[in-house]
One Martini backbone bead per residue (centre of mass of N, CA, C, O) as a GRO file, in nm:
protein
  203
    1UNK     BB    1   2.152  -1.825  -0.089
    2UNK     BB    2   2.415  -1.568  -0.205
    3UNK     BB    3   2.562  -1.449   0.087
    4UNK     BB    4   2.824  -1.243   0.136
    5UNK     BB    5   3.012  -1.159   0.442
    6UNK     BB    6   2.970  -0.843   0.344
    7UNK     BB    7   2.651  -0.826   0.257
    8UNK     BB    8   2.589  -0.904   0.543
    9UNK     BB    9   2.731  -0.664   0.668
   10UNK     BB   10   2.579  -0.413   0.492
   11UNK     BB   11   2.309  -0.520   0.590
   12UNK     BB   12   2.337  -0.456   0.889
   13UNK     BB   13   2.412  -0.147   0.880
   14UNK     BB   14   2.191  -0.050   0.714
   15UNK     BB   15   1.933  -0.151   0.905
   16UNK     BB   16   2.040   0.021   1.149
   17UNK     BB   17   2.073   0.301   1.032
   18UNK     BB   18   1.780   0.304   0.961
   19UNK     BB   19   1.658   0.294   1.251
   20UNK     BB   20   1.858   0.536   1.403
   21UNK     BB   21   1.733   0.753   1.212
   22UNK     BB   22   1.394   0.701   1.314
   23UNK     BB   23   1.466   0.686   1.630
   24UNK     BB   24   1.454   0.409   1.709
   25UNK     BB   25   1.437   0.112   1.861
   26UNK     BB   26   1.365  -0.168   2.079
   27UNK     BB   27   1.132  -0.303   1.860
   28UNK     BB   28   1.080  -0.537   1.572
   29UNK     BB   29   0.866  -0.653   1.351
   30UNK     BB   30   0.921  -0.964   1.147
   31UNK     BB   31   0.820  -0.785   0.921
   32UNK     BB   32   0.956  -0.537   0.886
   33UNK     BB   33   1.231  -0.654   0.874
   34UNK     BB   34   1.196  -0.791   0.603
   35UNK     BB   35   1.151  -0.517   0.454
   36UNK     BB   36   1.409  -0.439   0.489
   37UNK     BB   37   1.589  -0.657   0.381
   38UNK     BB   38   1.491  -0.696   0.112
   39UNK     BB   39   1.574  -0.375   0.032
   40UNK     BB   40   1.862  -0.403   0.101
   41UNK     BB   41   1.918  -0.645  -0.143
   42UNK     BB   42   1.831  -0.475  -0.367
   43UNK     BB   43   2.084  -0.246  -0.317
   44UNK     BB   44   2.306  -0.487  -0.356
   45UNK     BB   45   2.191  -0.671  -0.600
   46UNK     BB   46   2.035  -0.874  -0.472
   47UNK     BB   47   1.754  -1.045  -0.579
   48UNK     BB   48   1.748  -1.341  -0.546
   49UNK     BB   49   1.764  -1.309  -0.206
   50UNK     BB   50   1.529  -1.171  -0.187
   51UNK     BB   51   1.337  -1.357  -0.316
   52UNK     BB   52   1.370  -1.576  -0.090
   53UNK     BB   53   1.360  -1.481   0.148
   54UNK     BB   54   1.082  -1.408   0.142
   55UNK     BB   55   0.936  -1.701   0.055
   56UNK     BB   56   1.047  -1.798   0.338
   57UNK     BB   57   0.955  -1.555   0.554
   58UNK     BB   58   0.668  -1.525   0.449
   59UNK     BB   59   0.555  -1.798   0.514
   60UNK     BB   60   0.612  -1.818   0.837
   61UNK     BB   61   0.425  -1.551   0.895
   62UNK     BB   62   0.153  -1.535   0.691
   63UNK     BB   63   0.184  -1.384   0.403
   64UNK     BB   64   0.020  -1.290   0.138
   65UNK     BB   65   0.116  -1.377  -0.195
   66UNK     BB   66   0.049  -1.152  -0.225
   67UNK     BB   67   0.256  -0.957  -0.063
   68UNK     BB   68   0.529  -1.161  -0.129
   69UNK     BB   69   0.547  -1.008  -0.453
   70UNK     BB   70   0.600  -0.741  -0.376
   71UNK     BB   71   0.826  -0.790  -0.241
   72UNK     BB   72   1.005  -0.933  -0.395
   73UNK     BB   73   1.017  -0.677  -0.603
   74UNK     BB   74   1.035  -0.366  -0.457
   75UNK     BB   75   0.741  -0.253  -0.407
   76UNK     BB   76   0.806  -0.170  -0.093
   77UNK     BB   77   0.842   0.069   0.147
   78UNK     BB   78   0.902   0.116   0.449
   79UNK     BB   79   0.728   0.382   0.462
   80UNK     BB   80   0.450   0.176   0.326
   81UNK     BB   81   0.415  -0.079   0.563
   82UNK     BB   82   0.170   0.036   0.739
   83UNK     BB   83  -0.072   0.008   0.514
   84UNK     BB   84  -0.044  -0.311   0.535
   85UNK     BB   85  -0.003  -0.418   0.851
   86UNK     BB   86  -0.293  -0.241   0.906
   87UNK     BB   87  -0.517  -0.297   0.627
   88UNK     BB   88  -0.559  -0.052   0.475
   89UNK     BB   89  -0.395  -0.251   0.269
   90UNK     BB   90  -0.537  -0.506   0.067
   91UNK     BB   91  -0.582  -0.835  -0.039
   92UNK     BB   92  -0.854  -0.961  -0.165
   93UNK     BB   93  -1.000  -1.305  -0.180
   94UNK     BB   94  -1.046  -1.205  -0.457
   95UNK     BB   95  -1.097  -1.173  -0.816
   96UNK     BB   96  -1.032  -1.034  -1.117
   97UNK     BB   97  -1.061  -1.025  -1.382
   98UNK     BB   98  -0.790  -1.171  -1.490
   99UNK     BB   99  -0.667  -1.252  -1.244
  100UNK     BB  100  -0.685  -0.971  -1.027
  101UNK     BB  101  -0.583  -0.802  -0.795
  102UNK     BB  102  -0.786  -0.671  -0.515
  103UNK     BB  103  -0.694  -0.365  -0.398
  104UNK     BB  104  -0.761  -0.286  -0.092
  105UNK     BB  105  -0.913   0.049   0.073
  106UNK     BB  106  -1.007   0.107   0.425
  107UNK     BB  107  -1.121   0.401   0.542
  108UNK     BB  108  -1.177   0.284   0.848
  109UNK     BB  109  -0.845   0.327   0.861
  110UNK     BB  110  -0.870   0.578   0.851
  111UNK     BB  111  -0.777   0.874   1.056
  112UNK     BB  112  -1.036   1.107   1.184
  113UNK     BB  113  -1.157   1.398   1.315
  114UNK     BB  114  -1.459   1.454   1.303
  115UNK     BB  115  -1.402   1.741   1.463
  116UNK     BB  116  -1.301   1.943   1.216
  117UNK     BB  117  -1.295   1.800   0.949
  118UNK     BB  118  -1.170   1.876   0.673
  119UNK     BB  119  -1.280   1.792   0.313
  120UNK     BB  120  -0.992   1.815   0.213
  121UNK     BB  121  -0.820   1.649   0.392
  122UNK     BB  122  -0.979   1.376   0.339
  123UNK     BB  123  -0.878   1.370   0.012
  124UNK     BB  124  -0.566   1.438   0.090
  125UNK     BB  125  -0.523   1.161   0.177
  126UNK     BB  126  -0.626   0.913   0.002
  127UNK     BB  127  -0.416   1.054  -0.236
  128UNK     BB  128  -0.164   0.961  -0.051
  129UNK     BB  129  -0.198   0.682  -0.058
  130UNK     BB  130  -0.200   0.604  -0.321
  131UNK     BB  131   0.081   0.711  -0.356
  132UNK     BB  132   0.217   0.490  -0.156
  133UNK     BB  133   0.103   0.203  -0.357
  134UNK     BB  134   0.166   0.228  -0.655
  135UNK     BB  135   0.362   0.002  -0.676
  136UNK     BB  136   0.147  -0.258  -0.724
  137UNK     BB  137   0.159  -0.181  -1.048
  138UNK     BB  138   0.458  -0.192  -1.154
  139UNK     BB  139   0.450  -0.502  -1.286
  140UNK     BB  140   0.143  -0.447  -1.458
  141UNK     BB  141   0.168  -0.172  -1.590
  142UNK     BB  142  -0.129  -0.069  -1.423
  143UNK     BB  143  -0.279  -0.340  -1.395
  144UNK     BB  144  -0.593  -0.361  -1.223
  145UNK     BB  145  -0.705  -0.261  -0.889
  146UNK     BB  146  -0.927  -0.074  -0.699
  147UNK     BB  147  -1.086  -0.118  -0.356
  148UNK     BB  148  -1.331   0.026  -0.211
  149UNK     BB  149  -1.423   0.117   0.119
  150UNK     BB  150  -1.625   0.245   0.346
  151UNK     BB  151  -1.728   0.495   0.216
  152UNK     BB  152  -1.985   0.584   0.315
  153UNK     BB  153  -1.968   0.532   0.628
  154UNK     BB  154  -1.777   0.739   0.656
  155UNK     BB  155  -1.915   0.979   0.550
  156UNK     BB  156  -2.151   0.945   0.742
  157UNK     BB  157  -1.958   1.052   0.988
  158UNK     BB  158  -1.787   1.288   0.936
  159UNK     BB  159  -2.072   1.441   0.776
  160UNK     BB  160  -2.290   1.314   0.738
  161UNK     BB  161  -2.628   1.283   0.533
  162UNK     BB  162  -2.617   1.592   0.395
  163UNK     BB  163  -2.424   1.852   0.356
  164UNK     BB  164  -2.534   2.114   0.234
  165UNK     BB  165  -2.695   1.880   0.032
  166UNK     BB  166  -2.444   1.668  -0.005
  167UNK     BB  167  -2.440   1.334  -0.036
  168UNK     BB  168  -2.321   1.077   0.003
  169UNK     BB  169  -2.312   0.971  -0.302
  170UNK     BB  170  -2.191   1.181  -0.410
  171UNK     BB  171  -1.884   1.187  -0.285
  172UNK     BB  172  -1.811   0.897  -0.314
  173UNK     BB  173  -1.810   0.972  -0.640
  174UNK     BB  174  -1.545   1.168  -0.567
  175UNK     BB  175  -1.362   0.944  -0.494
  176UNK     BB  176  -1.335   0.820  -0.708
  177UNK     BB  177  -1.231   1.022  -0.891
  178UNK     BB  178  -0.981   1.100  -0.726
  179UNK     BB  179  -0.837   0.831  -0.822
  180UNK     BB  180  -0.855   0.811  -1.083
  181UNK     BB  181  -0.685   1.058  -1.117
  182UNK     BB  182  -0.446   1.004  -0.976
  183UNK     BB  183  -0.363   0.745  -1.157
  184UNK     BB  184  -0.362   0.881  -1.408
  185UNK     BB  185  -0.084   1.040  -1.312
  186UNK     BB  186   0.077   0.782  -1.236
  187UNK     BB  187   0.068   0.655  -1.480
  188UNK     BB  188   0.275   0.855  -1.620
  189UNK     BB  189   0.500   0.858  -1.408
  190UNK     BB  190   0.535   0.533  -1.432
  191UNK     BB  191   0.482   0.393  -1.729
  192UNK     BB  192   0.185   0.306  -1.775
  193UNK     BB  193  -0.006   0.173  -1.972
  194UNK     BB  194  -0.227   0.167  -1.764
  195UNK     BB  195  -0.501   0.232  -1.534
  196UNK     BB  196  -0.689   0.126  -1.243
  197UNK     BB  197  -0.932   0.029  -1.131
  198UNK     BB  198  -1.242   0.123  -1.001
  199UNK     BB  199  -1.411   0.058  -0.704
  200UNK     BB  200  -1.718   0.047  -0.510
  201UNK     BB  201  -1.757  -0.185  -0.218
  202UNK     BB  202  -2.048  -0.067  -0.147
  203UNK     BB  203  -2.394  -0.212  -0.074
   0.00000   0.00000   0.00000
């Protein structure tokens, strides 16, 4: 890597007041350090050692590789590190067609109080989730897969099995729905040639 020693200096700094600005931590977990670190290296536009450092410490780590390439390119930003390092979004162990990773989103990792969950916030938590990983397919100009897992078994502990009338079948019809549509705002906005794929992976 290629990094002079004001670049260490002004990465130790940043990396620093970020952490001051965020309320101090007393301890910061070594994935962490990581997407800060490397996400430094992008700002400083060094990106060659951003992707070495990633390539060398994601390694050692035991990071998957699509993982790796995600904070690589500086697709991950640290305010949503949180949903990689806790698995609520991960790269699922197959491909789907052309090799495309399957980036899992598991609801059951979603955090909601049963009584009083009101429908709305569910729906738009979601939404939250989804536009926070959009970076994702920022570099395959939106080519890829988004799998839902765990959406039945949610909606029937949080919402009951027929609430209203509306049953789990349908609800579930409508996460999907509403990611689709989401992901193809997203389109727009992030100017990916096509939206990702929505599956819905509960057997």
């Amino acid at each position: 890597m290629s990094v002079s020693a004001e670049d260490v200096e002004e990465l130790a700094r940043g990396v620093a007041f970020f952490l001051q600005k965020e309320g101090g931590f007393s301890s910061v977990s070594s994935d962490y350090l990581l997407v800060l670190i490397s996400r430094a290296l992008f700002s400083l536009g060094n990106r060659g050692a951003a992707r070495q450092f990633v390539d060398v410490v994601g390694e050692e780590l035991r990071l998957p590789s699509s993982i790796r390439a995600l904070l690589a390119c500086g697709a991950v930003v640290p305010g949503s590190w949180f949903l990689f390092s806790s698995r609520l979004t991960r790269p699922a162990a197959w491909q789907a067609v052309g090799d495309r990773t399957v980036w899992v989103l598991d609801l059951n990792r979603i955090t909601f109080e049963p009584e009083g969950c009101l429908e709305m916030a569910f729906f738009q938590g979601i939404a939250m989730v989804v536009d926070q990983i959009a970076g994702i397919w920022d570099t395959s100009a939106g080519k890829g897969v988004l799998g839902l897992r765990n959406v039945k078994p949610r909606i029937a502990a949080l919402f009951g099995a027929g609430r209203g009338g509306r049953n789990v079948a349908k609800l579930s019809g409508e996460v999907r729905a509403l990611c689709e549509g989401k992901l193809q705002s997203l389109r727009a906005r992030r100017r990916w040639t096509c939206r990702p794929s929505v599956l819905l992976l509960d057997v």
